[in-house]
N, C-alpha and C positions, 0 to 999 in steps of 0.2 A: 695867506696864513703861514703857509713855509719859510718865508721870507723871514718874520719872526722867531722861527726856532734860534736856541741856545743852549748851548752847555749848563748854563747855571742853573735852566729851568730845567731840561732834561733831566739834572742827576739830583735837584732837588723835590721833581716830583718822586724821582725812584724810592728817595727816602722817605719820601711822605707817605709814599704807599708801603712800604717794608713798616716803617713804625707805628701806622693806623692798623696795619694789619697783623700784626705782631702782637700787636699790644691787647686782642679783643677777640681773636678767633675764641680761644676759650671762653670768655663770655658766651657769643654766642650757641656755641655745642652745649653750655652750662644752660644755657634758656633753653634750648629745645629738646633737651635730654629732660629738664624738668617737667614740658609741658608734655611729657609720654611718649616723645618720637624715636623710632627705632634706630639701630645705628646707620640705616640705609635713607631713614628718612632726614633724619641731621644730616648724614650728606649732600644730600639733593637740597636743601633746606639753606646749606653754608655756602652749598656749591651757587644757587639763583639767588645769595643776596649780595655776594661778592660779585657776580656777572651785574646784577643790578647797581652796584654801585660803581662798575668798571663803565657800563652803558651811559649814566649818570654825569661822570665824570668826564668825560668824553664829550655827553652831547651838550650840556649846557655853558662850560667855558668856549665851547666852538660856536656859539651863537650870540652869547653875552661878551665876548673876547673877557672875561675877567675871568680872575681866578678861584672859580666857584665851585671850590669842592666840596665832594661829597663821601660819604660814610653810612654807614647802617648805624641804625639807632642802639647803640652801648647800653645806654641807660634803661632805652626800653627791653633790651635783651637781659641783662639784670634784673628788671621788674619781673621778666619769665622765670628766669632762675629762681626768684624768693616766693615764687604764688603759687601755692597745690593746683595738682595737677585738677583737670577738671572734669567732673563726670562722663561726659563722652571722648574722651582722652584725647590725643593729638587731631582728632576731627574736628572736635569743638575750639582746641586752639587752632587750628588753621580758618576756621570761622572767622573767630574773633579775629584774627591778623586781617581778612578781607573787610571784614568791618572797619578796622582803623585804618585800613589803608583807601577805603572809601569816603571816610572822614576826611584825610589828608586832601583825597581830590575834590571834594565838595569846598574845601578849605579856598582851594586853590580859584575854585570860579566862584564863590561865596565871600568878599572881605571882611563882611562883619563877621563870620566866623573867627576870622583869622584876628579880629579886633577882638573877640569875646576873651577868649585866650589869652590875648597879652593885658587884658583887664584884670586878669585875676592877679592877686598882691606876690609882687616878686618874691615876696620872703615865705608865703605860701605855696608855691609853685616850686620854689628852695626846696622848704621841709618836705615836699612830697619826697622832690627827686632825692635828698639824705636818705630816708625812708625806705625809700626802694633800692639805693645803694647798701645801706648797712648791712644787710644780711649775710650778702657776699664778702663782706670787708671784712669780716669778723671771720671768715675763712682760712685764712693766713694763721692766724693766733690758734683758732680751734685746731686746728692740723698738728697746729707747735707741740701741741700736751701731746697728740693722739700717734703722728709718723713725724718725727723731730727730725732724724738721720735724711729723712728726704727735702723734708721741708726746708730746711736750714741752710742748705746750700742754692736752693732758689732765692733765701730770704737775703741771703749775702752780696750773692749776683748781683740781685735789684740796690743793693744797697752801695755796692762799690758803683755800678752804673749811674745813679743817683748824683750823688757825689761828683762825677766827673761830668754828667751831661741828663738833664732830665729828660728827655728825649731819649739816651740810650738805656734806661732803668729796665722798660720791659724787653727789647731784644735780648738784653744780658740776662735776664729772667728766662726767658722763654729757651736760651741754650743754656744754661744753666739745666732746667727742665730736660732738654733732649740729652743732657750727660748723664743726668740724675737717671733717667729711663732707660740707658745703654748700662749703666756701673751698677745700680742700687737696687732697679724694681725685679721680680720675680718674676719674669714672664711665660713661664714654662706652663702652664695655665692657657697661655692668650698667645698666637704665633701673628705678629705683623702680614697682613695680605700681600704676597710675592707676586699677585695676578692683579694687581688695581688697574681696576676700571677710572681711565679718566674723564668719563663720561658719566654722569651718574642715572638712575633710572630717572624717564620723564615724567612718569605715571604722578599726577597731581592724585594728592587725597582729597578724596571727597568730602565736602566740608559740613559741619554741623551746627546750623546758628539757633540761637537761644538767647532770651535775653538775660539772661546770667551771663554767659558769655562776653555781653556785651556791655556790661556796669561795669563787671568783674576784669577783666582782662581790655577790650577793645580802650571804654573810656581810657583809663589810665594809662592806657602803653601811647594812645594819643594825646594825651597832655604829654607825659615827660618826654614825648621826641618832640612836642612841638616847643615847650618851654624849657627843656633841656639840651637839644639840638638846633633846631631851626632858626629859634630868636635868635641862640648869642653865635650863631653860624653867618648870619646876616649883619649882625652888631661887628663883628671881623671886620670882614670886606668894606663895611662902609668905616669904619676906625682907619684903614689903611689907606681909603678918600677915592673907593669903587663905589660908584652909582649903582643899585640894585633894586631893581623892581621886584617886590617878593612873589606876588601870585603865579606869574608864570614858572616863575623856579621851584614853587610849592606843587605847582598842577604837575609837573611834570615830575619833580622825585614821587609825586602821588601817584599818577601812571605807571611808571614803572615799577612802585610798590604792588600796587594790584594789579598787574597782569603777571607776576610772580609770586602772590600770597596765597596761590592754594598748591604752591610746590614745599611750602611749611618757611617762606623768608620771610624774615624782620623787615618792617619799613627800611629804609633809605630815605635820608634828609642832608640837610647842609651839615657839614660840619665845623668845627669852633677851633679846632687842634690842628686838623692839616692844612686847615685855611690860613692859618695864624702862620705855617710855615713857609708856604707858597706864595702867599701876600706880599710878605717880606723883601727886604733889598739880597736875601739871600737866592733870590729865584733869578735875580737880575735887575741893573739898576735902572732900565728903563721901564716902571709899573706898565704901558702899555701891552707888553709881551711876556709879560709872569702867566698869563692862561695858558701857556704851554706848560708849566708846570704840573698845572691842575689836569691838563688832558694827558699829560707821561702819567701821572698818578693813575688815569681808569683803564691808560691800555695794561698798566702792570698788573692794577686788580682783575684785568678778564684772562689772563695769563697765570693770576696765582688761584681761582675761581677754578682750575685745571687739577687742581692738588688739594681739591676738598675729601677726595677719598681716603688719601692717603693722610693726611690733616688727621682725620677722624679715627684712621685704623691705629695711627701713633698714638690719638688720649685715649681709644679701647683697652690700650695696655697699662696707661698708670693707674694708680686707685684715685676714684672720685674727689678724696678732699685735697690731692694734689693737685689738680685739673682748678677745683675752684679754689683752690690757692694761687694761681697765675691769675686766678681772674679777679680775682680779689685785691692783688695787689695791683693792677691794670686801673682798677678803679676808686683807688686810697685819693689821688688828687682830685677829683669829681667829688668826690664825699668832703673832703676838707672846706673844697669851694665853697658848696652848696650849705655847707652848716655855717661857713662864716657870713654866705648872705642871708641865709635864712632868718641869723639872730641880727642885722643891721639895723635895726628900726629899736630902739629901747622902750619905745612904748608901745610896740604890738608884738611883745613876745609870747604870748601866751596861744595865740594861734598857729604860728612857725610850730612853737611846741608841740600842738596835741596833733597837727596834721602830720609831724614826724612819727610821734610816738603811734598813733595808729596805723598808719601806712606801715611803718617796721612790725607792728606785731604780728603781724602772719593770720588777724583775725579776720572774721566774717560774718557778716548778718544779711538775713534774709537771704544766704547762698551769696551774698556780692562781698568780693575781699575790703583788705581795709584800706589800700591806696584808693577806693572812688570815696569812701567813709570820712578818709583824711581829710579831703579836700572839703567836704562838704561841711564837716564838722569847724575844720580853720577858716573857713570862709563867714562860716556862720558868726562867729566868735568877731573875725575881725570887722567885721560889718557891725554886730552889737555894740560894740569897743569906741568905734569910729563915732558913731551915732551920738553913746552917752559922751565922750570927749566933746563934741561939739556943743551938746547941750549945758557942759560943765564952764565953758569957752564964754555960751552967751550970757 
């Protein structure tokens, strides 16, 4: 394996992980600040999904020699961010996380599972994942009206970043962010922790499962990392002409999802974004030794996994809708994505539609939110659709 190392992939994974990571920490504090966890439990929360994804990253390009990275589930951390919080607070979400992430490993030694999933209509599976991104996108704008003077200089950042390299959009966002917090914000109120612990409490919360829980929170955060992360995480690697066997790569980000989801982490899956980087002739022109890439990327996430405390005591001092204002803007390209596949089909739009439109509204019946609602409702529809088309056909 040594034999293989390179420069190219060395300082291409560094960047893979600087910009995966950059790009989403807030996300994730934005989902588990939503789902009730305290500033001590978000750390510990940030701190075991980042080790998880550092672990991840690490063990599967050293066994698959390809460059199979990995990432904590964005979208399903978003999904947490937009879903009230839930009657037995951060207990019953650290449930549901062990639920989904027992999904994942059932996923993993179960295929038709993992078939059932990719059955469902890509433009449905689309409108969820819009659905569950909109909330937060619309963060950015709402801020504009309400803290301008702060917002506006993040909104720039991203925007001269943009422009030069879409990859540098959110790092120049994100110090943009740490100047706006040194020059702008009032912190006399809030003093940064001078004693940080880089180690955060181990103590797992004891978890509270319900089947509310489980419609409401588990399914869902399960589909959008499975058809928002996983698939098009795999669809990479093999686009770039890596061989990938998906079950064992599912079992095992599933593994290490659930022996870390009652410390309050997000799943861990493949990812679409850093894979895309790492894959590349930018990791190195020989594709057989680009999986150094991927394994630079998880020794730096178990090194940045170290600065979750500190991470946390830095967005305890901005105000909230500046916090998911980075995170909103993090997730502007997933949302654009996801609405342009969602509508690709001209004649089943009407299901993309209501499975977005429900999944965004924030509603709830029978205690279950409207992302399991969405799906069921657009599935319903595209199934009716399909049916009478064929009988119109014969």
């Amino acid at each position: 394996m040594f034999r293989d190392l390179s420069i190219p992939a060395v300082s291409m994974g560094m960047l893979a992980a600087f910009v995966g990571y950059s790009a989403s920490f807030a996300i994730v504090l934005a989902g588990l600040t939503a789902m009730g966890a305290t500033g001590e439990q978000a750390t510990t929360g940030l701190f075991f999904a980042t080790v998880g994804m550092g672990i991840c990253s690490i063990w599967l390009p050293a066994v698959t020699r390809i460059p199979a990275a990995v990432a904590w589930s964005t979208p399903g951390a978003a999904f947490l961010a937009a879903t009230a919080t839930l009657p037995g607070g951060f207990a019953e979400a650290v449930g549901a996380l062990i639920f989904c992430a027992g999904l994942i490993v059932l996923t993993g030694f179960i295929p038709t599972l993992g078939r059932i999933v990719a059955a469902i209509p890509k433009p449905i599976a689309n409108g969820l994942l819009a659905g569950v991104l909109l909330k937060l996108c619309l963060a950015p704008a709402i801020a504009l009206g309400t803290i301008p003077l702060l917002v506006l200089p993040v909104l720039v950042a991203w925007l001269i970043g943009l422009t030069w390299n879409r990859l540098a959009a959110m790092p120049f966002a994100v110090f943009a962010f740490l100047l706006v917090l040194y020059f702008a914000v009032d912190t006399s109120g809030n003093t940064i922790q001078t004693d940080i612990v880089w180690l955060p409490a181990f103590a797992p919360t004891v978890p509270i499962f319900t089947i509310q829980s489980f419609f409401s929170i588990a399914l869902p955060l399960y589909l959008v990392t499975m058809a928002g992360q996983n698939i098009p995480g795999f669809a990479v690697l093999e686009l770039n002409g890596y061989p990938v066997e998906r079950q064992p790569l599912i079992r095992k980000t599933g593994l290490v999802s659930l022996a870390f989801a009652s410390f309050g982490s997000i799943p861990v899956n493949m990812s679409a974004i850093t894979a895309a980087m790492m894959a590349g002739e930018d990791a190195g022109r020989d594709p057989a030794i680009r999986y150094w890439a991927a394994i630079t990327s998880g020794i730096v996430y178990v090194f940045l996994a170290f600065a979750a405390a500190l991470v946390t005591s830095l967005a305890s001092l901005a105000p909230i809708a500046l916090i998911t204002s980075v995170a909103g803007l993090a997730l502007i390209p997933a949302l654009v994505g996801s609405i342009s596949a969602a509508f690709s089909e001209s004649t089943q739009l009407e299901a993309p539609a209501l499975t977005f439109l429900i999944a965004a509204s924030g509603m709830t019946l029978f205690g279950v939110s409207g992302a399991f609602w969405g799906v069921v409702v657009g599935a319903l529809i595209w199934l009716s659709k399909t049916i009478a088309n064929r009988s119109i056909d014969h």
